[in-house]
Backbone bond lengths (Angstrom), bond angles and torsions (degrees), N, CA, C in turn:
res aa  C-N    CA-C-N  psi(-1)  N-CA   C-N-CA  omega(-1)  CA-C   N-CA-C  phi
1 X - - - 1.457 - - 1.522 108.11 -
2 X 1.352 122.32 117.96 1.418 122.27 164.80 2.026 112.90 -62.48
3 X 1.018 83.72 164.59 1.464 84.97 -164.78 1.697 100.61 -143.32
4 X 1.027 108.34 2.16 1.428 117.46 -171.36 1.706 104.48 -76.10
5 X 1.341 112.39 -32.29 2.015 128.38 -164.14 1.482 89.32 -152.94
6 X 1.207 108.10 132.82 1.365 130.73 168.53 1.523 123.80 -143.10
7 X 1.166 149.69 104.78 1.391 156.74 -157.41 1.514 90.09 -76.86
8 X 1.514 106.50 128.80 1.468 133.48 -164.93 1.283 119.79 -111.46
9 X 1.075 118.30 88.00 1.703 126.81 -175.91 1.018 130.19 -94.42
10 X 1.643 141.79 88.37 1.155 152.48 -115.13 2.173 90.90 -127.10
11 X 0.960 107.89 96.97 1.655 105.12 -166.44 2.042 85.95 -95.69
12 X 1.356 115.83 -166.02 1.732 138.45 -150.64 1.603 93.64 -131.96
13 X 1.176 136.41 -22.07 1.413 152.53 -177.00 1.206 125.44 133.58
14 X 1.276 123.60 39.22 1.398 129.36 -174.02 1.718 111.23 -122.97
15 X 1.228 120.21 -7.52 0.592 133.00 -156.96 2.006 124.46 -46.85
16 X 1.223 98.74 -34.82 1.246 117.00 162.91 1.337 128.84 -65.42
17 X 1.052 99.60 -59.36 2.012 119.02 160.77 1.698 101.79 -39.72
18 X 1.391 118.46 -49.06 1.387 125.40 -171.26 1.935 90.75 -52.45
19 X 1.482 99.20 -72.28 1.042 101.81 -150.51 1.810 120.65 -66.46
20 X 1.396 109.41 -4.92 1.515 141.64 -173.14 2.156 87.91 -80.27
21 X 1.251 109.87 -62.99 1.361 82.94 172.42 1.282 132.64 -85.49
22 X 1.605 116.46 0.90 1.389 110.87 167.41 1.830 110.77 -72.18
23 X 0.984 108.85 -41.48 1.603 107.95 172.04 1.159 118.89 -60.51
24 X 1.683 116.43 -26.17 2.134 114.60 156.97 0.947 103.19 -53.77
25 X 1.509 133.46 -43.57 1.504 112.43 -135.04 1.902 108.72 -106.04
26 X 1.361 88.57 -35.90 1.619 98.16 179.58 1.323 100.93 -100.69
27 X 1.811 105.34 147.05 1.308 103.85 150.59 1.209 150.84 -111.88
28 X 1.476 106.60 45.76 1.448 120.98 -164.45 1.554 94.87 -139.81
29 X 0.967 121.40 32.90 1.727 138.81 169.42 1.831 113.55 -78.50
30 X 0.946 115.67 105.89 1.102 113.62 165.03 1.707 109.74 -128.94
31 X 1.423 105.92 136.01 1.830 118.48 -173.17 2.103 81.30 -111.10
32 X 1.709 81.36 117.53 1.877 82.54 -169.42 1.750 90.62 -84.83
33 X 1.529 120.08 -41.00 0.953 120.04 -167.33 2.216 123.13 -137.85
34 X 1.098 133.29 120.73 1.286 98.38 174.82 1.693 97.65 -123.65
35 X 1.768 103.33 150.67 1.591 96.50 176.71 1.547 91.67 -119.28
36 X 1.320 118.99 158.94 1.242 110.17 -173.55 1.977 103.38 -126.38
37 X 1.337 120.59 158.50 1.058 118.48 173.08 1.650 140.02 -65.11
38 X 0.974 118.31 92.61 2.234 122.72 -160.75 1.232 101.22 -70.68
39 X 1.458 96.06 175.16 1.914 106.28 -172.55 1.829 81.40 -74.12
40 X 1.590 82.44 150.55 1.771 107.07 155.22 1.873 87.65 89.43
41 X 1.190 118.48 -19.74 1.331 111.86 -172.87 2.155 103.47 -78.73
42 X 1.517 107.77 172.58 1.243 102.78 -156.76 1.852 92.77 -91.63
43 X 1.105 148.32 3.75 1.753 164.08 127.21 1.079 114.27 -39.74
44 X 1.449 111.89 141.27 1.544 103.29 165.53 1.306 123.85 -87.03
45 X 1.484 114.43 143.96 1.817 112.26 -143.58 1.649 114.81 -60.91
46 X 1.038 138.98 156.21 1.204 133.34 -159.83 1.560 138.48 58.86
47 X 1.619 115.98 -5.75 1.797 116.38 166.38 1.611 88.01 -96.40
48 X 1.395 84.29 -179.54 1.639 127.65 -159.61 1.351 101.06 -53.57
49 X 1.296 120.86 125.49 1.369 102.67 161.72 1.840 109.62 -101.32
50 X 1.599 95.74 -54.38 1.775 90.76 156.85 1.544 90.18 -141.52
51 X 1.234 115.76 142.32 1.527 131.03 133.97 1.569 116.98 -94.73
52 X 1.026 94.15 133.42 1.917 118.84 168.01 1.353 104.58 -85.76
53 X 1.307 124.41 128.93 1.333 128.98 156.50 1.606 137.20 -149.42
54 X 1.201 137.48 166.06 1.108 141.55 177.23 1.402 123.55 -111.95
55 X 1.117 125.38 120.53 1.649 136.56 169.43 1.567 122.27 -110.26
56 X 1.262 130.91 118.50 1.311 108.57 -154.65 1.665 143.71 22.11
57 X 1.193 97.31 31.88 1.561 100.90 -168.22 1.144 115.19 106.42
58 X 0.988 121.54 -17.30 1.815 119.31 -159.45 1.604 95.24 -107.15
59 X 1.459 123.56 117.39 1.686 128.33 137.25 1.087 138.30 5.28
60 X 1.234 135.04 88.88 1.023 114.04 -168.82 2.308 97.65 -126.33
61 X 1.288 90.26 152.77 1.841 94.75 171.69 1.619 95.82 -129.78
62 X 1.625 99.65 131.28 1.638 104.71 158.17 1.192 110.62 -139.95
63 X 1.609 104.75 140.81 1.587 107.45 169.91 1.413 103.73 -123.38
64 X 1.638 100.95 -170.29 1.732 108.83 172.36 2.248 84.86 -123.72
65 X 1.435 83.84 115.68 1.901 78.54 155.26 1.075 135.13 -21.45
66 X 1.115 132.56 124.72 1.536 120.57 170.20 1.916 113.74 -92.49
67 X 2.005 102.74 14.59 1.295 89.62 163.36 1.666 84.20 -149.85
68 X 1.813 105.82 172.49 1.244 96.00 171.77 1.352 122.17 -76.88
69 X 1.205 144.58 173.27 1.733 155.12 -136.26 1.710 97.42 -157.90
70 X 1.451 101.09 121.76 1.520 95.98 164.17 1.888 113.12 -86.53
71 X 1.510 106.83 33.74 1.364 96.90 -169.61 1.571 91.26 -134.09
72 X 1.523 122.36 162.02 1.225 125.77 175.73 1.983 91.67 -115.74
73 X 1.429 104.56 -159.16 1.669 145.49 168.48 1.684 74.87 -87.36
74 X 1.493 87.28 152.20 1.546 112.59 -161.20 1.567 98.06 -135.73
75 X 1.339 151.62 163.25 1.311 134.41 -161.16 1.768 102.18 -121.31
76 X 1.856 103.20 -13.88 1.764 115.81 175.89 2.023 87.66 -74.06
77 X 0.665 147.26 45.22 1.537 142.35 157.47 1.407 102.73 -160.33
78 X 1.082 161.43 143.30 1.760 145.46 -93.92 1.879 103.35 136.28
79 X 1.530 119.13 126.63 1.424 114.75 157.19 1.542 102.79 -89.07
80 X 1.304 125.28 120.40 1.285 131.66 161.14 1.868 117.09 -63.74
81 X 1.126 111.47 127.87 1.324 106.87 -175.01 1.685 106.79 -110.32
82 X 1.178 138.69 113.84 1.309 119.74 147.86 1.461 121.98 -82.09
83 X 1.766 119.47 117.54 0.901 147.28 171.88 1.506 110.61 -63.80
84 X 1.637 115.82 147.58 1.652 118.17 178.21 1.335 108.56 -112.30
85 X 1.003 135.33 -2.75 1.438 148.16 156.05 1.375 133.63 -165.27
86 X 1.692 121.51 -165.88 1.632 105.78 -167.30 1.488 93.87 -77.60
87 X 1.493 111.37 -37.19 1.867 104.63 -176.65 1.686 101.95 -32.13
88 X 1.189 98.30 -82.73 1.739 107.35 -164.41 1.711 109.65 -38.55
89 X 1.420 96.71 -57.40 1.942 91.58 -170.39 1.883 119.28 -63.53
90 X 1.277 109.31 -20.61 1.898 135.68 168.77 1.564 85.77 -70.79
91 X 1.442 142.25 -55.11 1.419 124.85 -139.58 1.854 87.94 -99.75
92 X 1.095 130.71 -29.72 1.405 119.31 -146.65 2.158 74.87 -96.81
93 X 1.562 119.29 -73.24 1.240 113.27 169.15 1.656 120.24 -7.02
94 X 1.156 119.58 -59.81 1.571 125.34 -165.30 1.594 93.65 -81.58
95 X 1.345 112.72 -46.01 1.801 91.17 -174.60 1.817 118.27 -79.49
96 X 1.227 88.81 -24.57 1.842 90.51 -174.84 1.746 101.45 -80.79
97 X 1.442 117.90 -5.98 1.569 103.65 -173.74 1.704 97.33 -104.60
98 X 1.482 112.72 1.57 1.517 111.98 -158.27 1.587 104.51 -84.33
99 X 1.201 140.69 85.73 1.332 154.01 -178.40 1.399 115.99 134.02
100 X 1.546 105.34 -14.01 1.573 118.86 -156.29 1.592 109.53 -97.27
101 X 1.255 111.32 -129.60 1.682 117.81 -177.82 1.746 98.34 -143.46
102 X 0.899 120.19 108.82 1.916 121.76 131.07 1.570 128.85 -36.65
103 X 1.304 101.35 82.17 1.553 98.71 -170.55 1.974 108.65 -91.77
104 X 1.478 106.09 10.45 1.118 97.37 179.16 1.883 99.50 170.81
105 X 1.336 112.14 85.97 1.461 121.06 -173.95 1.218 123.05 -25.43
106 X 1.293 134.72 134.79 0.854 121.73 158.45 1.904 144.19 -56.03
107 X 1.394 128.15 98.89 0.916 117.21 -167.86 1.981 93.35 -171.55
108 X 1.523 125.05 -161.81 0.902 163.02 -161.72 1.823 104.55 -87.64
109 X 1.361 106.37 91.96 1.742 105.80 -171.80 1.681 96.12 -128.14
110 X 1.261 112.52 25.22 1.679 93.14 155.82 1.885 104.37 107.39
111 X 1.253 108.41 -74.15 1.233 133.21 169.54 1.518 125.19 -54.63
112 X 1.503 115.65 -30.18 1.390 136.55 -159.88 1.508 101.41 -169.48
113 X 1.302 104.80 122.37 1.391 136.31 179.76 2.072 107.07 -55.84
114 X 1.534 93.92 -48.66 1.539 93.68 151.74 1.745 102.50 -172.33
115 X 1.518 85.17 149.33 1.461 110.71 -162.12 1.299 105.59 -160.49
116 X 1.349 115.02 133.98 1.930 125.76 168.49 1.639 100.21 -138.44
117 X 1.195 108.67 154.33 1.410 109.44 -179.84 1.961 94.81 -147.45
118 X 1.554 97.89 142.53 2.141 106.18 -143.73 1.469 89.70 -136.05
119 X 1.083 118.01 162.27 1.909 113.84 160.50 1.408 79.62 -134.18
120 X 1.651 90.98 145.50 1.601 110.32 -161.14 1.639 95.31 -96.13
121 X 1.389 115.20 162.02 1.760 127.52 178.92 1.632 110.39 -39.11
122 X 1.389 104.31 0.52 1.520 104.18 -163.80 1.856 103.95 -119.77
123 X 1.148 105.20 -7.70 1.749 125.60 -179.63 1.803 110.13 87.30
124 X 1.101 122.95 1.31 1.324 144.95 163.91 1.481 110.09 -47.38
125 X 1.090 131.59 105.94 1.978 141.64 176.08 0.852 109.00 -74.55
126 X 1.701 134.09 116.75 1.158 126.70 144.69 1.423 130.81 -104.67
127 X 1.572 139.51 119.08 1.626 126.33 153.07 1.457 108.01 -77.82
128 X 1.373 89.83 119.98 1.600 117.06 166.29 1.536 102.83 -93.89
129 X 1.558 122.65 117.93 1.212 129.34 169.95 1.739 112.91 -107.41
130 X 1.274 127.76 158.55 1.475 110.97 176.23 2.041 80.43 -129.55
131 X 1.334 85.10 127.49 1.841 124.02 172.76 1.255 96.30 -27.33
């Protein structure tokens, strides 16, 4: 795991839940580490304070705020997924758009034979591409 750049995901208190269905859905998920927030600490006790994790290789940090944010996940910053077939890009598509938003159907846009890009129940962007 590089440790040098890590993509920083700052969740509202869900943060776990986030990462509970990223470990359904992919299987190259590994949560290396999570610390969570204790009484007397400035979090509310029990969310994220940091989790460490891995997604295909790539770094990842998530917490839950320890205050509220007038800002969400924004959909101009996006995890790009390359997909290995229609199974995978149909299965990850339907669960990451299922509470979330369809910002662009899945199907045939010119560029990519097939591609949808969703923000998941958690405001998290994904483009799903299939190889």
């Amino acid at each position: 795991m590089g440790d040098r750049i890590s993509t920083f995901l700052m969740f509202g208190g869900n943060a776990e839940e986030a990462l509970t269905l990223y470990e359904t859905l992919f299987d190259d998920v590994e949560v290396v580490s999570i610390e969570r927030y204790g009484p007397g600490t400035r979090g509310r006790e029990g969310t994220v304070r940091q989790a460490n994790w891995i997604l295909g290789g790539q770094s990842f940090i998530a917490i839950d705020s320890s205050a509220d944010q007038p800002f969400g996940f924004t959909p101009s910053m996006s995890l790009f997924i390359k997909c290995r077939d229609d199974a995978e890009i149909e299965k990850l598509f339907a669960a990451l758009s299922e509470d979330g938003a369809v910002l662009m159907p899945l199907g045939d846009h010119g560029f990519s034979k097939r591609f949808g890009w969703v923000s998941d129940r958690f405001g998290v962007s994904w483009q799903l591409n299939l190889e």
